[in-house]
LUMZA-392746 format. One record per atom (N, C-alpha, C, CB): x negated, y, z negated; residue in one letter; residue number from 1. Coordinates in nm, 3 decimals. Last residue first. Glycine has a CB too. Layout:
BEGIN
X,Y,Z,A,NUM;
...
***
This chain:
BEGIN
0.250,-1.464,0.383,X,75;
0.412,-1.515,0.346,X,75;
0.376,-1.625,0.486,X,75;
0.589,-1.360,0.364,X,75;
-0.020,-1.435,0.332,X,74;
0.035,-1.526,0.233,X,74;
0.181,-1.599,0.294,X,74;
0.062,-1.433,0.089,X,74;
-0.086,-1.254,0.497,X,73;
-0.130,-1.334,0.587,X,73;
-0.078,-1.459,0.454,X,73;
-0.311,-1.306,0.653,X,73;
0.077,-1.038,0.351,X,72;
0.146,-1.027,0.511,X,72;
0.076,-1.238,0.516,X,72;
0.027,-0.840,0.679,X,72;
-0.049,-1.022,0.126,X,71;
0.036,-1.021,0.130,X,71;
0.091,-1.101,0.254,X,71;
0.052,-0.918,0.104,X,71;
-0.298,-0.920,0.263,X,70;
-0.324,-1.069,0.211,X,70;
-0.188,-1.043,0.235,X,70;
-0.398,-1.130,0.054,X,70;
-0.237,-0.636,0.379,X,69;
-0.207,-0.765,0.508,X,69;
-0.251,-0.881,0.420,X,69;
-0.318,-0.758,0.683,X,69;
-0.169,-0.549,0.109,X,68;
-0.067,-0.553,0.209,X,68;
-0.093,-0.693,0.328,X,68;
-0.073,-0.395,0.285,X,68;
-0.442,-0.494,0.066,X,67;
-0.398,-0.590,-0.033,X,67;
-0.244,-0.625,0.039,X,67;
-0.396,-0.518,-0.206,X,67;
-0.598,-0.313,0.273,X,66;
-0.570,-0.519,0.245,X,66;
-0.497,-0.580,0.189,X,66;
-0.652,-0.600,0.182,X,66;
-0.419,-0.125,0.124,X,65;
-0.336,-0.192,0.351,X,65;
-0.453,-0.299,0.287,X,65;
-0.394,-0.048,0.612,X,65;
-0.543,-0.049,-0.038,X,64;
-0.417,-0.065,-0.079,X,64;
-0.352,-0.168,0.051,X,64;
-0.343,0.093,-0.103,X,64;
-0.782,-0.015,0.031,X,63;
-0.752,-0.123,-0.074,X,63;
-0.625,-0.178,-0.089,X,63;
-0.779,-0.080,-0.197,X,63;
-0.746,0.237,0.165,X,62;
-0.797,0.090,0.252,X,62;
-0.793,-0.006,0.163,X,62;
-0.953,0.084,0.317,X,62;
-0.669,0.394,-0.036,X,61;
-0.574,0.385,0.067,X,61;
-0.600,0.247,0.144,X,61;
-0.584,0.512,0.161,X,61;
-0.950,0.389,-0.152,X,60;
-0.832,0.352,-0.241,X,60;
-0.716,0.331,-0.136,X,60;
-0.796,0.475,-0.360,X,60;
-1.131,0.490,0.079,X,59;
-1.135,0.410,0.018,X,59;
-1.003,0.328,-0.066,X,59;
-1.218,0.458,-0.034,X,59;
-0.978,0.756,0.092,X,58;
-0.968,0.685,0.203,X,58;
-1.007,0.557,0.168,X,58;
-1.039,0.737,0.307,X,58;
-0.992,0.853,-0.151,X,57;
-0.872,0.835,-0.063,X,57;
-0.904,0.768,-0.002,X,57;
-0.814,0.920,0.004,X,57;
-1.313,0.863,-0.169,X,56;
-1.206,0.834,-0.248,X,56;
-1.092,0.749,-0.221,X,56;
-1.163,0.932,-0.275,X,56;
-1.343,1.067,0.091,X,55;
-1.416,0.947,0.062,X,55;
-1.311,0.845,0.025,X,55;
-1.521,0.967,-0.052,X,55;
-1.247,1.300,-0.011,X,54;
-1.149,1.221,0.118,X,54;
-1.223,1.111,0.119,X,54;
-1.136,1.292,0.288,X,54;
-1.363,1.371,-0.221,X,53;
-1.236,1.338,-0.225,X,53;
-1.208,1.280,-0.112,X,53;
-1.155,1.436,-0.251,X,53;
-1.648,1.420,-0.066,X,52;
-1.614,1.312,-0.168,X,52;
-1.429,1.291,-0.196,X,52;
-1.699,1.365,-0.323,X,52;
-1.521,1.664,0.088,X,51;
-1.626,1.550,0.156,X,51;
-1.602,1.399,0.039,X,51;
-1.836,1.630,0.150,X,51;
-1.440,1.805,-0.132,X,50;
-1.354,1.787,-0.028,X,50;
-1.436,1.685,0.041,X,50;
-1.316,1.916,0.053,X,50;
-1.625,1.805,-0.440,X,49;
-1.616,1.799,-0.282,X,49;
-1.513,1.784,-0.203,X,49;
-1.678,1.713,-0.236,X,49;
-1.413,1.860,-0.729,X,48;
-1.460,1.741,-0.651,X,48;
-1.488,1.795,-0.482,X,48;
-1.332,1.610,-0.664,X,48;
-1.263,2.021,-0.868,X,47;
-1.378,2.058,-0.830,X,47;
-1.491,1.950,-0.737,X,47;
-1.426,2.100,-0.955,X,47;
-1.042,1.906,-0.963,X,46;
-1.036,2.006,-0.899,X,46;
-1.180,2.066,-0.782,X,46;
-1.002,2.088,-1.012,X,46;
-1.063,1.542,-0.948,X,45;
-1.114,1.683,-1.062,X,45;
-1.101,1.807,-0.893,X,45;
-1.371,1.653,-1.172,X,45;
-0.737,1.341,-0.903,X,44;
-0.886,1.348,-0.892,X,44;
-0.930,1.527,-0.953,X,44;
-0.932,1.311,-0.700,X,44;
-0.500,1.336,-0.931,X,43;
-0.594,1.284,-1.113,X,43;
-0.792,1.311,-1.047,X,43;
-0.547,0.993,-1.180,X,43;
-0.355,1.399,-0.701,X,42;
-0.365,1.471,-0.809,X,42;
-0.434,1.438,-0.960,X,42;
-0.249,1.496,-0.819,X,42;
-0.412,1.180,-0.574,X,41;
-0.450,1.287,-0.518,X,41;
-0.482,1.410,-0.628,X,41;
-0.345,1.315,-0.419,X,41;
-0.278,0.908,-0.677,X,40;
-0.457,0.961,-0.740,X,40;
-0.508,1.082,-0.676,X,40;
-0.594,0.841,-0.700,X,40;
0.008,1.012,-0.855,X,39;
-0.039,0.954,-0.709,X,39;
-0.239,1.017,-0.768,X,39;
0.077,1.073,-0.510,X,39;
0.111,0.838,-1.080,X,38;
0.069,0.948,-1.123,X,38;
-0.012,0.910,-0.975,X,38;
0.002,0.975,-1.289,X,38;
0.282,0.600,-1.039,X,37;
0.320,0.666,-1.097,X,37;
0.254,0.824,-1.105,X,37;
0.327,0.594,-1.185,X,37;
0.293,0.501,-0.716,X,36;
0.206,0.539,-0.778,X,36;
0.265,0.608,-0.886,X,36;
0.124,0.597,-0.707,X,36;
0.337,0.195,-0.514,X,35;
0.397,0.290,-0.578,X,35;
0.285,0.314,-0.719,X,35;
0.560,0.240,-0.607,X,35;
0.209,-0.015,-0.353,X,34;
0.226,0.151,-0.316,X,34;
0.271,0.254,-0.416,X,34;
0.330,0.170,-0.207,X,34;
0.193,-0.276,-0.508,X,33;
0.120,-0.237,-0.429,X,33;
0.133,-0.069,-0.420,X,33;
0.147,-0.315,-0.313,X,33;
0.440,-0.287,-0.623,X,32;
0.324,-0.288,-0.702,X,32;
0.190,-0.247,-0.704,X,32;
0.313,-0.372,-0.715,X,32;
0.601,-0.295,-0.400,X,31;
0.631,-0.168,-0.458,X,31;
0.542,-0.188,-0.541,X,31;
0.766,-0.129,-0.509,X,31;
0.543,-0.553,-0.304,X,30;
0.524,-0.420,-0.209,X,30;
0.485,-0.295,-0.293,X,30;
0.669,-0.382,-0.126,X,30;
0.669,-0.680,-0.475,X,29;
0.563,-0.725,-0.481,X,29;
0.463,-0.584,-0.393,X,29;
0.575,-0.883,-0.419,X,29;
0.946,-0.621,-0.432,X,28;
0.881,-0.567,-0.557,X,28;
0.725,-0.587,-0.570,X,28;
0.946,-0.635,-0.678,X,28;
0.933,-0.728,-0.149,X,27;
0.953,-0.586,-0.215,X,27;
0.887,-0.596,-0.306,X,27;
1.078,-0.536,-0.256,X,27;
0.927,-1.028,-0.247,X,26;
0.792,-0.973,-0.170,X,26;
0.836,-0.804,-0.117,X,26;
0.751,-1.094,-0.008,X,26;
1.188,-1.027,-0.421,X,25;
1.013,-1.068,-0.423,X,25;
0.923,-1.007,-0.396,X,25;
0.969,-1.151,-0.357,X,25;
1.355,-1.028,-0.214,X,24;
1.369,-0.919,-0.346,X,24;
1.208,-0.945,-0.393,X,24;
1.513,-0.971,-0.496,X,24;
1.313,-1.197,-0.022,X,23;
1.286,-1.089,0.011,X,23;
1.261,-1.001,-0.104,X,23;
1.374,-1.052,0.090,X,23;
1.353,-1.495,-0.081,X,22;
1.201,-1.411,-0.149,X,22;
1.216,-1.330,-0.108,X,22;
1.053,-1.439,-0.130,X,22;
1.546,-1.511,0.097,X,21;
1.584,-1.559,-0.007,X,21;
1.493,-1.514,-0.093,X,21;
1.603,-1.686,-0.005,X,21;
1.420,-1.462,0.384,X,20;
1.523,-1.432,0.306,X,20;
1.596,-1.438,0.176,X,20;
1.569,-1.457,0.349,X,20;
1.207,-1.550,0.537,X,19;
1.186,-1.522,0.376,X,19;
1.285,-1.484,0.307,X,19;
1.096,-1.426,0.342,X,19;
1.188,-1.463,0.824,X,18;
1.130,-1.604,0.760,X,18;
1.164,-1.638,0.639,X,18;
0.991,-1.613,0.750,X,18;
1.342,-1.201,0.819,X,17;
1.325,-1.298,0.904,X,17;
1.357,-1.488,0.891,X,17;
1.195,-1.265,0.923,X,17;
1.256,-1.065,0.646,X,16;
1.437,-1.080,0.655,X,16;
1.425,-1.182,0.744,X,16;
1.548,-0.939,0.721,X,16;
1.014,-1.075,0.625,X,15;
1.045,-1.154,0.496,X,15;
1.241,-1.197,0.500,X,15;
0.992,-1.027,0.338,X,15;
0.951,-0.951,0.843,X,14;
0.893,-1.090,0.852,X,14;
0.977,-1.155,0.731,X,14;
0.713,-1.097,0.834,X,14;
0.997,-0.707,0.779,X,13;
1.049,-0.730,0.910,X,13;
1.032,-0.947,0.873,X,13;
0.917,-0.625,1.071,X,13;
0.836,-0.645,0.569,X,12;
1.001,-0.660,0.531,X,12;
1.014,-0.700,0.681,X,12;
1.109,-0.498,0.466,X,12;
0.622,-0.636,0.729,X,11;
0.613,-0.761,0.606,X,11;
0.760,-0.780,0.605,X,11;
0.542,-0.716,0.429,X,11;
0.644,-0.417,0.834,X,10;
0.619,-0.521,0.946,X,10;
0.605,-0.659,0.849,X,10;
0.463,-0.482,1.051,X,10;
0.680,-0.216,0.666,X,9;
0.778,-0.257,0.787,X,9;
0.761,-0.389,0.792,X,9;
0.751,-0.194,0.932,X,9;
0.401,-0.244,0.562,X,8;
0.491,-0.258,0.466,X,8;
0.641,-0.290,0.593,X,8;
0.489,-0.098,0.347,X,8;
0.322,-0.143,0.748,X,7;
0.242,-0.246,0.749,X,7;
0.367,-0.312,0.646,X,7;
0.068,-0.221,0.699,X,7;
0.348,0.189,0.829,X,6;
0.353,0.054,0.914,X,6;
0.394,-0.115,0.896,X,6;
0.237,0.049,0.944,X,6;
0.287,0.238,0.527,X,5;
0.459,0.234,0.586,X,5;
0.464,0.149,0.705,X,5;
0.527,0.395,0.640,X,5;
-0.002,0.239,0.596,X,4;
0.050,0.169,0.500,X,4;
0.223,0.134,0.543,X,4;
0.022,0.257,0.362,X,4;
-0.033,0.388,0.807,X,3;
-0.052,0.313,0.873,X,3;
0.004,0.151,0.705,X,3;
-0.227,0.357,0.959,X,3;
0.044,0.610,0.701,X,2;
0.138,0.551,0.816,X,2;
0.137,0.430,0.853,X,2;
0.124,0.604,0.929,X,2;
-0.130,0.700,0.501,X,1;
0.004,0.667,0.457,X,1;
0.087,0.603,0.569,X,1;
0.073,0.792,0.405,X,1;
***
């Protein structure tokens, strides 16, 4: 999650910058990205490995920071 909030900074840092006028944009475009209505910590099965759940996560979390730095390497 830090290294997502990192990354998400460092886009809004670039978009007040370079992008002022697409800032409302490339937020909402952010918030499509991170925001979870139902977060997947809690839809995964109770009974799932702790070894496989952090798999999961950690996978779905690393989908989420590429889809951030395309974002980042777009604006």
């Amino acid at each position: 999650h830090r290294r997502l909030a990192e990354k998400e900074s460092e886009i809004m840092i670039l978009a007040d910058k370079e992008f002022p006028q697409e800032k409302e944009l490339i937020l909402n475009t952010i918030r499509a990205i991170l925001v979870e209505a139902i977060p997947l910590e809690e839809q995964l099965p109770e009974e799932l490995p702790v070894k496989e759940r952090v798999r999961i996560l950690n996978e779905y979390y690393n989908l989420k920071y590429e889809a951030l730095e395309s974002l980042m390497a777009h604006l």
